[in-house]
NUZAVO-74574 format. One record per residue (C-alpha): x, z, y; residue in three letters. Coordinates in steps of 0.5 Angstrom, whole numbers, padded with zeros to 4 digits, always signed. Last residue first. Layout:
<doses>
XZYala...
</doses>
This chain:
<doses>
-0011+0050-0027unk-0006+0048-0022unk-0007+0041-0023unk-0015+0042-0023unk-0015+0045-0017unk-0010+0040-0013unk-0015+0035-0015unk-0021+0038-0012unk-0017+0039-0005unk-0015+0031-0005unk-0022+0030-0007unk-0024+0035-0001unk-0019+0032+0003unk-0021+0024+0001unk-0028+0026+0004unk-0026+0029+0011unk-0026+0022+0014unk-0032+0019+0011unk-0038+0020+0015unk-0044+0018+0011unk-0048+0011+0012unk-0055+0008+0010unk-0056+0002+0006unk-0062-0004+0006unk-0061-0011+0003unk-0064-0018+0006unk-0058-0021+0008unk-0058-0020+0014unk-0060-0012+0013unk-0053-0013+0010unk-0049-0016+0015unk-0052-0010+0019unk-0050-0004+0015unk-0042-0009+0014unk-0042-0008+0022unk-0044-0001+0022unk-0040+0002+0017unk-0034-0002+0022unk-0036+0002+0028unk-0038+0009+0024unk-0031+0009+0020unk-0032+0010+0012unk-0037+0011+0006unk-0043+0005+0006unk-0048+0007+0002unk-0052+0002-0001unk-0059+0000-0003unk-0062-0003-0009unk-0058-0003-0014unk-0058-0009-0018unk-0059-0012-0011unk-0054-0010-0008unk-0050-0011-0014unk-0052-0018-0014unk-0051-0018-0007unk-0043-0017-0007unk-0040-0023-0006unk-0045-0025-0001unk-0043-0019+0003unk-0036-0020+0003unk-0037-0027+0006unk-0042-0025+0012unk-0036-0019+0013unk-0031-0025+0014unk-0036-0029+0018unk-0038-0024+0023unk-0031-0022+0024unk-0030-0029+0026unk-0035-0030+0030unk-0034-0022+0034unk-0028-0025+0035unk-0030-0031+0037unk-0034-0029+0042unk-0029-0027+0048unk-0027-0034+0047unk-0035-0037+0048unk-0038-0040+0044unk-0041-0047+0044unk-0036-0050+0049unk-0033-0056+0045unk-0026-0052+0044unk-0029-0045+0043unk-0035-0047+0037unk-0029-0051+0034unk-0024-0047+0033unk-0029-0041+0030unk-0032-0048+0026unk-0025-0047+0023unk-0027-0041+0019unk-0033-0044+0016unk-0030-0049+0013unk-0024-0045+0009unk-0030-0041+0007unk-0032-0046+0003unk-0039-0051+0004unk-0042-0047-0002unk-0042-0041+0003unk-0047-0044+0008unk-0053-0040+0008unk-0049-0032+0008unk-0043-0034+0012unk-0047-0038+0016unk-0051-0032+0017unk-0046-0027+0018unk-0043-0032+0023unk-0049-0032+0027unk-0049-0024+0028unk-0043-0023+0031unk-0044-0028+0036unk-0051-0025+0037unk-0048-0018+0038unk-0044-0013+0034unk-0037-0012+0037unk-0030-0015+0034unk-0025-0013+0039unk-0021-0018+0044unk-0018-0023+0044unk-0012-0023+0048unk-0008-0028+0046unk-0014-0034+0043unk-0017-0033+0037unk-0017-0038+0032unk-0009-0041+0033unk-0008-0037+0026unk-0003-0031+0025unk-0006-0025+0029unk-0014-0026+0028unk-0014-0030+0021unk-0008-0024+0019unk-0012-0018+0021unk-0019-0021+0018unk-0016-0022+0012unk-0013-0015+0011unk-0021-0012+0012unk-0023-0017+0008unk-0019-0017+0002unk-0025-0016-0002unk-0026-0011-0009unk-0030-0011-0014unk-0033-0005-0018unk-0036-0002-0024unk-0037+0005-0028unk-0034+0010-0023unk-0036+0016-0026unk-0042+0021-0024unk-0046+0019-0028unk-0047+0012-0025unk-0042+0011-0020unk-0043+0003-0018unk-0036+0001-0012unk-0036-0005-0007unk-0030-0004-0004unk-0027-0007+0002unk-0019-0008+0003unk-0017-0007+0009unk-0022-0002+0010unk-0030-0001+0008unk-0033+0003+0003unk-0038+0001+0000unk-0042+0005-0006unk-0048+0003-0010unk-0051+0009-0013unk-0051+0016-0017unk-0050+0022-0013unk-0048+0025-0006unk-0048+0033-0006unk-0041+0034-0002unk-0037+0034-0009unk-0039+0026-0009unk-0037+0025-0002unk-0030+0028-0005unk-0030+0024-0012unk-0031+0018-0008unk-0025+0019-0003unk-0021+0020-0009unk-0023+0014-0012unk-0022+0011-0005unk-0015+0012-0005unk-0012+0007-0011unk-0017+0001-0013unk-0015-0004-0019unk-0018-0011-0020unk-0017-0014-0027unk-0021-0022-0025unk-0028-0021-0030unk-0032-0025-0024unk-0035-0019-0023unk-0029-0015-0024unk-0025-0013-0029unk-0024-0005-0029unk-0018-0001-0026unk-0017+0006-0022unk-0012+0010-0018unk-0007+0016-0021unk-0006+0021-0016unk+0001+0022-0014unk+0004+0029-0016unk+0010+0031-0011unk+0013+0038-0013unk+0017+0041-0007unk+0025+0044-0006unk+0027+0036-0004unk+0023+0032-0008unk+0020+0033-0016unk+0016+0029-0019unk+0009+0028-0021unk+0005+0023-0024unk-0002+0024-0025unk-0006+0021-0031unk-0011+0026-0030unk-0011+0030-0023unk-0018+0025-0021unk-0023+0028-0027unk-0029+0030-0023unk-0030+0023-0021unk-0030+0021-0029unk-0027+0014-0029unk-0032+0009-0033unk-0027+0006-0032unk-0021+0005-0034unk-0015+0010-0030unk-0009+0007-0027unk-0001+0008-0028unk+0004+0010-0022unk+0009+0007-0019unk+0013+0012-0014unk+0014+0010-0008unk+0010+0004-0006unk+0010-0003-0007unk+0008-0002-0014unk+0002+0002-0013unk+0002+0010-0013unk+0003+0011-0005unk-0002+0005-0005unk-0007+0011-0005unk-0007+0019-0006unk-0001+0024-0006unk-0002+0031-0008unk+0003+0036-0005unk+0006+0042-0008unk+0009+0048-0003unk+0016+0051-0003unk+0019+0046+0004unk+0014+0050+0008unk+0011+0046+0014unk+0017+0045+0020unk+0017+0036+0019unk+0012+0035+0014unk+0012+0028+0018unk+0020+0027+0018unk+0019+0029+0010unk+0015+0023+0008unk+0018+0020+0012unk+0025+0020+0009unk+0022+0021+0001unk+0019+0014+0003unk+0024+0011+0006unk+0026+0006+0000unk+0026+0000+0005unk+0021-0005+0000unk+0015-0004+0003unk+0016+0002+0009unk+0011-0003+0014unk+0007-0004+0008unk+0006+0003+0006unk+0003+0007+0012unk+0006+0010+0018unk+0004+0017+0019unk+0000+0022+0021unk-0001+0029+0022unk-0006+0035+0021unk-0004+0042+0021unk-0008+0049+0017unk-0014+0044+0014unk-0018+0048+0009unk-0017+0047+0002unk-0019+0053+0000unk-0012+0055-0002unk-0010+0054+0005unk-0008+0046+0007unk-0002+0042+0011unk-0006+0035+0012unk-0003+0029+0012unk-0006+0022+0014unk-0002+0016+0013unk-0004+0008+0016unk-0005+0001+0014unk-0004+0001+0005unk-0006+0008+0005unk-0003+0015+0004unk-0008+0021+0004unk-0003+0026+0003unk-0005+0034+0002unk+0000+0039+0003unk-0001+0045-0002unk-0002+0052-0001unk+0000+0055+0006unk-0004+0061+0008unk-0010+0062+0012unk-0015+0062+0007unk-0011+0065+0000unk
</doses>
């Protein structure tokens, strides 16, 4: 019934956690956040957050989990589904146990080789994509940028392909754990700097990526670049690099749309432009809610 309490919904990734307490319809009653897997890795805490964020919500009723909740470093292992994975068929090959008085399912993730014929795997945004889907969008070339980017073909209403880019994790670990950026930073932004590194990214990829990281250094030391350019540089130069990686399925598809935060979807839009590609961009907050929500529906079928 609208109004009451009838799932707990959990979007739970790699970085962070959104938990959103859920009428019948599927519509938001509460909404929390919490830690994500890696800080929890290997800790055994899960079942104790998970009740510490749940805090005062009904103990009775089911919740569905997405994300790397289900992989291996999380809290329960949960298996894949192979492409092509129908978006309409994301309660399939679901585990679900019992915690405390309720019913936990975790939502099974995605597999496929890669373009490389790598295995690459995907837990969160199979279940992002089913709710955009829902909303009306249709067939194409989808890119969902985050802490690991996306590049994902749907064609028939099913995930047929996909590759994935460390970039988003890549970018935290370059700017927090390398002598590249100086304390104090700053963010990333749009702008020359930015732009330079896409381009770098784009022409000089056969130098190496190791190659290109270390002009970060240099360009600051010999007084080329400015230090509160060189995030912007460094972000330019990750994202160039990812968009390169996935050109031949910009090409084969024709244009992208990019799921995810406005400022991050704003920068892949404009490596992509650089790269000679066109995209456009649709909000994807609410999106793993409504396939969160279609889930539970098929679950409780």
């Amino acid at each position: 019934m609208p109004g009451q309490a009838a799932f707990i919904a959990v979007d739970w990734g790699t970085t962070n956690s959104r938990f959103w307490l859920c009428d019948g319809a599927g519509a938001p009653l509460d909404a929390r956040h919490g830690q994500g897997v890696a800080p929890l890795r290997g800790t055994g805490r899960f079942g104790e957050v998970f009740d510490e964020v749940t805090a005062g919500w009904p103990e009775s009723v089911p919740a569905v989990l997405c994300g790397t909740i289900g992989a291996n470093i999380g809290w329960r292992q949960v298996g894949y589904r192979p492409c092509p994975a129908a978006l309409t068929d994301g309660a399939s090959n679901a585990l679900s146990f019992v915690h405390g008085a309720r019913i936990v399912t975790i939502l099974a993730g995605v597999t496929a080789r890669n373009l490389i014929d790598e295995p690459d795997l995907m837990r969160g945004e199979e279940t992002q994509l089913a709710g955009v889907v829902a909303a009306g969008e249709g067939d194409g070339l989808y890119v969902l940028p985050g802490t690991h980017n996306k590049w994902v073909l749907v064609e028939g209403g099913a995930i047929t392909r996909f590759h994935t880019s460390m970039s988003g994790e890549l970018y935290g670990a370059i700017a927090g754990h390398t002598i590249l950026l100086v304390p104090g930073a700053g963010e990333p932004g749009a702008g020359t700097m930015f732009d330079h590194g896409v381009r770098n990214a784009l022409r000089h990829g056969a130098a190496g990526f190791a190659t290109l990281l270390f002009s970060v250094r240099t360009r600051q030391v010999l007084g080329e670049m400015a230090e509160s350019d060189a995030a912007s540089y460094l972000s330019g130069l990750v994202i160039g690099a990812d968009v390169a990686g996935g050109q031949a399925m910009l090409a084969e598809a024709g244009s992208a749309t990019l799921v995810g935060g406005a400022a991050l979807a704003a920068s892949y839009a404009r490596a992509i432009e650089l790269a000679g590609g066109t995209s456009r961009s649709i909000a994807g907050d609410a999106a793993v809610l409504t396939g969160l929500a279609l889930a539970w529906r098929q679950l409780s079928a």
